[in-house]
C-alpha positions in Angstrom: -8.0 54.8 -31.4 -9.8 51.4 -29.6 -6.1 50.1 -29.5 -4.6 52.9 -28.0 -7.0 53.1 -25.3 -6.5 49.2 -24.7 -2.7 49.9 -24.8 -3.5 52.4 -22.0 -5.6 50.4 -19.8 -2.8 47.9 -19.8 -0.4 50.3 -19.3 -2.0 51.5 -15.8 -2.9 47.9 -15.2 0.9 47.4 -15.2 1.9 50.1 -12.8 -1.0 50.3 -10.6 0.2 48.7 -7.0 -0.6 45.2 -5.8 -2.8 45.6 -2.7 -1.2 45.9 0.8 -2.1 43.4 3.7 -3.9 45.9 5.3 -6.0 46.4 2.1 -6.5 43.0 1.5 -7.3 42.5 5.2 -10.4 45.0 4.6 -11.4 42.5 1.9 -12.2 39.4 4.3 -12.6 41.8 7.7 -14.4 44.5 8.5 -11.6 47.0 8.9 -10.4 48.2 12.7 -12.0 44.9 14.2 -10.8 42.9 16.8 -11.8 39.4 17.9 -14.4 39.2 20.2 -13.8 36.6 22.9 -17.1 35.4 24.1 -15.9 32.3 26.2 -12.9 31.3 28.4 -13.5 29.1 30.7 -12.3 26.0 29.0 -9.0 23.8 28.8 -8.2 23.7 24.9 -11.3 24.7 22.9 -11.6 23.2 19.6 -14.0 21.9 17.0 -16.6 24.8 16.5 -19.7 24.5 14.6 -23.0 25.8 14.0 -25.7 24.1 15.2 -29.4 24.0 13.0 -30.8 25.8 16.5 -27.7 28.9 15.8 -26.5 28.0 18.8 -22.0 27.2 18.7 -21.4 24.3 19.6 -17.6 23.2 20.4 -15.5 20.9 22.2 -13.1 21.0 24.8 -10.3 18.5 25.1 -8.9 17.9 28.4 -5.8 15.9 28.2 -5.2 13.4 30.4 -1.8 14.3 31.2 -2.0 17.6 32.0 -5.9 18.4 33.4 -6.8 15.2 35.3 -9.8 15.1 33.9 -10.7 12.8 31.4 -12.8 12.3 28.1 -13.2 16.3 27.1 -16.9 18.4 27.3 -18.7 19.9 24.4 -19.8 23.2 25.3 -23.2 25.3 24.0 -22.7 28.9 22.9 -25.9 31.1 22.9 -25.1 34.0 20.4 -28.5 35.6 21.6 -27.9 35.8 25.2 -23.9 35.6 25.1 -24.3 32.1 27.6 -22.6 29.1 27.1 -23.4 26.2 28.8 -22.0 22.4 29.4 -23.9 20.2 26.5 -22.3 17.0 26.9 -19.7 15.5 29.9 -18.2 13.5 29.2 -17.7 14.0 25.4 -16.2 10.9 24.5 -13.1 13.0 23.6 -14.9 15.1 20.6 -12.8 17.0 18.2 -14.2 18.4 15.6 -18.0 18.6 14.7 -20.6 19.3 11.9 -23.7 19.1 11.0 -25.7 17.2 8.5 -28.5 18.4 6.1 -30.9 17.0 8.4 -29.4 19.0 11.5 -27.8 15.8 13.1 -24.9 16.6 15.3 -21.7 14.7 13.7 -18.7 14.4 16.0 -14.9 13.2 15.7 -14.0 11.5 18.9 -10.6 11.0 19.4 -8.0 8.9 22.1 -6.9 9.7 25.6 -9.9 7.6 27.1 -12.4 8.9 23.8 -14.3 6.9 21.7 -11.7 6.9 18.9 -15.2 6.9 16.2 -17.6 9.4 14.4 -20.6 9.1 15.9 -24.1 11.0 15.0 -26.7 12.8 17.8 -30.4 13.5 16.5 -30.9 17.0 18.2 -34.4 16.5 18.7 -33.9 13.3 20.6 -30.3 13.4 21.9 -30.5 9.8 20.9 -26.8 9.0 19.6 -25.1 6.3 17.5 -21.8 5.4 16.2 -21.1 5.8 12.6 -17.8 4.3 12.3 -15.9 2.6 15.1 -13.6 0.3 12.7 -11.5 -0.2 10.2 -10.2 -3.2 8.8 -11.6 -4.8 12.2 -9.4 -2.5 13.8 -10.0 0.7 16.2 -8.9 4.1 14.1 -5.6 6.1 16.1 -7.7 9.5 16.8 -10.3 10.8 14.5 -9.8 14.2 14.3 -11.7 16.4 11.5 -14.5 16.0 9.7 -16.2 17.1 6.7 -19.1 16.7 4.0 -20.1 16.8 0.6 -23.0 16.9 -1.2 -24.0 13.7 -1.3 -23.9 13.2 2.5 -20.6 11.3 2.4 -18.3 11.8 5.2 -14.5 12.8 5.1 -12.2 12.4 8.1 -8.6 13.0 9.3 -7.2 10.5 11.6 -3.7 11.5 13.0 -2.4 10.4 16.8 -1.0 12.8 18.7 -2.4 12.3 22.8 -3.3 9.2 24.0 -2.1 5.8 25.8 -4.1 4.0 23.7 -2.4 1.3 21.3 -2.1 2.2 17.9 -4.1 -0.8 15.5 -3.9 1.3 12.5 -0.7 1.5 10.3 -0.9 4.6 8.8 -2.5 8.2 9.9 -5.1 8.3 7.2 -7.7 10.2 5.5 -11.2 8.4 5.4 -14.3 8.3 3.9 -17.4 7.5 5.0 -20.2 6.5 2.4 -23.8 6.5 2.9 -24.2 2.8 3.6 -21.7 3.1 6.2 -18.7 1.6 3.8 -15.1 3.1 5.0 -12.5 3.7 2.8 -8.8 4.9 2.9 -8.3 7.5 0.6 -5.2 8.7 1.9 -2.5 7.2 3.4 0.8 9.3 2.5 0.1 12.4 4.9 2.4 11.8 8.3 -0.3 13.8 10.3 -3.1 14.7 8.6 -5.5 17.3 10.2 -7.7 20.1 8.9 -10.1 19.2 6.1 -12.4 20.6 4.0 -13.8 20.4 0.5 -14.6 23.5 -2.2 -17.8 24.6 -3.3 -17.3 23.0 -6.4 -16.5 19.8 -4.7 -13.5 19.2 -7.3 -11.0 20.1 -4.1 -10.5 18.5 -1.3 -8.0 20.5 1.2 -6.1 18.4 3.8 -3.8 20.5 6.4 -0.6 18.4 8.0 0.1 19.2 11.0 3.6 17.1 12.3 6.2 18.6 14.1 8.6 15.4 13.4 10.0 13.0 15.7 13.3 11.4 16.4 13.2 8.2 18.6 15.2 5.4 18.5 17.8 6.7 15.8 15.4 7.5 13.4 14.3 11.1 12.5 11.2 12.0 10.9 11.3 16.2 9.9 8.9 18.6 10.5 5.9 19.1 7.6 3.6 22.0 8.1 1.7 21.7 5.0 -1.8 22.1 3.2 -2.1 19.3 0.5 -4.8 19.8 -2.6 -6.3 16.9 -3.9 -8.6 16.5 -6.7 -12.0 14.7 -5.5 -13.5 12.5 -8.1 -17.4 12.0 -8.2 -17.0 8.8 -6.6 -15.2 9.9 -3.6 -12.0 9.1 -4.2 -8.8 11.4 -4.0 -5.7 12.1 -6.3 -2.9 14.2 -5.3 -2.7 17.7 -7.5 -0.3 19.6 -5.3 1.4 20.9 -2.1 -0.7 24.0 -1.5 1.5 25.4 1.0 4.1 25.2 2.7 5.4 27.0 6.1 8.6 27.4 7.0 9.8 25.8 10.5 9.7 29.1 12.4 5.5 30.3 11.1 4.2 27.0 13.0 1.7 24.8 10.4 -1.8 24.8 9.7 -5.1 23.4 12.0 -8.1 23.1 11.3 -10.0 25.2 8.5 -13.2 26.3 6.5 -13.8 28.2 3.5 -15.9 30.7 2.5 -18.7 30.9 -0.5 -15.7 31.9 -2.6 -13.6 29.2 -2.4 -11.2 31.4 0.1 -9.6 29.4 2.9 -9.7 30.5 6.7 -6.8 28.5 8.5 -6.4 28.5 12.5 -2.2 29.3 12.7 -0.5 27.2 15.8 2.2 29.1 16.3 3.2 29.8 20.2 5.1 32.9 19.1 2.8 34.8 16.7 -0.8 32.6 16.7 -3.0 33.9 13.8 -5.7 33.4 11.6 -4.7 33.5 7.9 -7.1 33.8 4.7 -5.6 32.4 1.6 -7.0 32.1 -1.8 -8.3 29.1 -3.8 -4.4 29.3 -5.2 -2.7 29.9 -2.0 -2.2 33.1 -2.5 -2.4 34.9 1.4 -5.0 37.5 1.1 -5.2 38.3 4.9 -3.6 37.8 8.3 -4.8 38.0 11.7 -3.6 38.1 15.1 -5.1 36.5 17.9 -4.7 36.1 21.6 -4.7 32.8 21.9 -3.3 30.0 20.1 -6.0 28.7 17.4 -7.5 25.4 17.0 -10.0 25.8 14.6 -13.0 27.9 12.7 -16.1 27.8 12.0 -18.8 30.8 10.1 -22.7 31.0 11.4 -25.3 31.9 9.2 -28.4 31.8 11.6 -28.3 35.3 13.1 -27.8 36.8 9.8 -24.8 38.4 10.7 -21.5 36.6 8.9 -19.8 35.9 12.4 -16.6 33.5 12.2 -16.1 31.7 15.2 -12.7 30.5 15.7 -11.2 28.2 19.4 -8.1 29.2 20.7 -6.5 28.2 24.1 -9.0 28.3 26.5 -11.3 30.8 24.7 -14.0 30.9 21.8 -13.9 34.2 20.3 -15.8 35.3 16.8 -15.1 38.4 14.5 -17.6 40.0 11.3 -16.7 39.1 7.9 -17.6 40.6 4.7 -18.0 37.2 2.6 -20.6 34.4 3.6 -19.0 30.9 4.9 -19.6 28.1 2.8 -22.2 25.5 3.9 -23.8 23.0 2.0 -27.2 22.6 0.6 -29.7 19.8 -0.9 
């Protein structure tokens, strides 16, 4: 009898239809809600994070070549009041941003007249310093992303893709950034890497390539819109496991990106045509899709209001929308 009922269970395992995207939307999303835009006064929004006060903060690059004006803001979103004011200007280009276990403000500042460094800002003193200005004697191409482990160690895309500045590096690496202020290259075989991120576990570490190819002088490099999974040792150190994902020519590629307590990865889509948000699983299965006015930059979750808000930049705007799991942060 035990094995007829098992054979039955399986049975109606086997039939029983896979979730639709509108289904598995409701599993991420609280269902019938639409981002929330809470900011647009900027020029291209990007880098969100919460800071240890709640408060959003985010940058805003203003290229060169097309604002004017130079060296990018970081702006100061008040989910209590729904204000957001100018925090820093200039911003020394800043990118993306985190924050440290100690609430220091941690910022990638890239070319087009930035500081092309990561450089840290104790929030109860404003007083700032430069992490990592070098590498190899040499200024880095753009720093662009940043993340964290555990252990306080810091982990950092740097592509180029704006700015006059010379390029002294000879690839577009992946960094990291130990505790004693050692830098290493840990990748080097990513044509434009971008987004980053590590698991909860802190065996994966996520790096999204963004490169839409080039062709000069004869030579053609193709298009790779990619997220690479590496395995991350307990020294630091990365080892190539597997492409991820891959998206096709016409879905535009992957930005930046944050996961949640599960493992699940949030990606900001840049793609022109159809710009989304899109939630995949730890094995890049896509669990849910959503569309957004604006093309995406990147994400980040809050936690201080209690509320699981995800806060994503897109164009000119910052906009936020509920979500049923927790982002993942860090802890001691």
């Amino acid at each position: 009898m035990r094995s007829l009922f098992l054979l039955i269970l399986l049975f109606y395992a086997a039939i029983k239809p896979p979730f639709t995207q509108g289904q598995q939307r409701d599993r991420i999303f609280l269902g019938g809600q639409k981002p929330e835009k809470v900011f647009s006064g900027g020029f291209f929004t990007e880098g969100p994070a919460e800071g240890p006060d709640g408060d959003i903060y985010f940058s805003d690059l203003t290229f060169t070549s097309e604002s004017g004006m130079q060296a990018g803001y970081i702006w100061k979103f008040n989910p209590k009041t729904g204000k957001t004011v100018l925090y820093r200007s200039p911003s020394g280009m800043a990118n993306g941003i985190a924050f440290d276990l100690k609430g220091n403000m941690l910022v990638a500042q890239s070319a087009d007249f930035g500081l092309r460094c990561l450089t840290k800002t104790d929030m109860k003193t404003g007083k700032s310093s430069i992490l990592a200005g070098l590498f190899e004697g040499k200024p880095f191409n753009s720093p662009n992303d940043l993340t964290m482990d555990k252990k306080g160690r810091l982990y950092f895309t740097d592509p180029r893709y704006t700015g006059h500045e010379k390029l002294e590096q000879s690839v577009m690496g992946v960094y990291r950034l130990d505790m004693d202020g050692k830098v290493s290259l840990i990748i080097s075989d990513i044509p434009m890497p971008n987004g980053i991120a590590i698991s909860p576990d802190e065996k994966t570490l996520y790096v999204g390539c963004y490169d839409e190819g080039s062709e000069t002088e004869g030579l053609s490099r193709p298009a790779r819109m990619e997220i690479l999974s590496y395995s991350l040792n307990g020294d630091g150190s990365a080892i190539f496991r597997k492409v991820l994902l891959k998206f096709p020519p016409d879905a535009g590629g992957p930005d930046g990106m944050r996961l949640d307590e599960k493992g699940n990865i949030y990606v900001a889509i840049r793609n022109e045509a159809s710009p989304s948000l899109k939630v995949f699983s730890p094995e890049g299965q896509e669990i849910a899709s959503l569309s957004l006015p604006e093309v995406p930059s990147s994400l980040a979750f809050s936690r201080k209001s209690g509320e699981n808000y995800l806060y994503i930049t897109a164009g000119k705007s910052l906009y936020r929308i509920k979500t049923l799991n927790k982002g993942y942060f860090i802890s001691k």
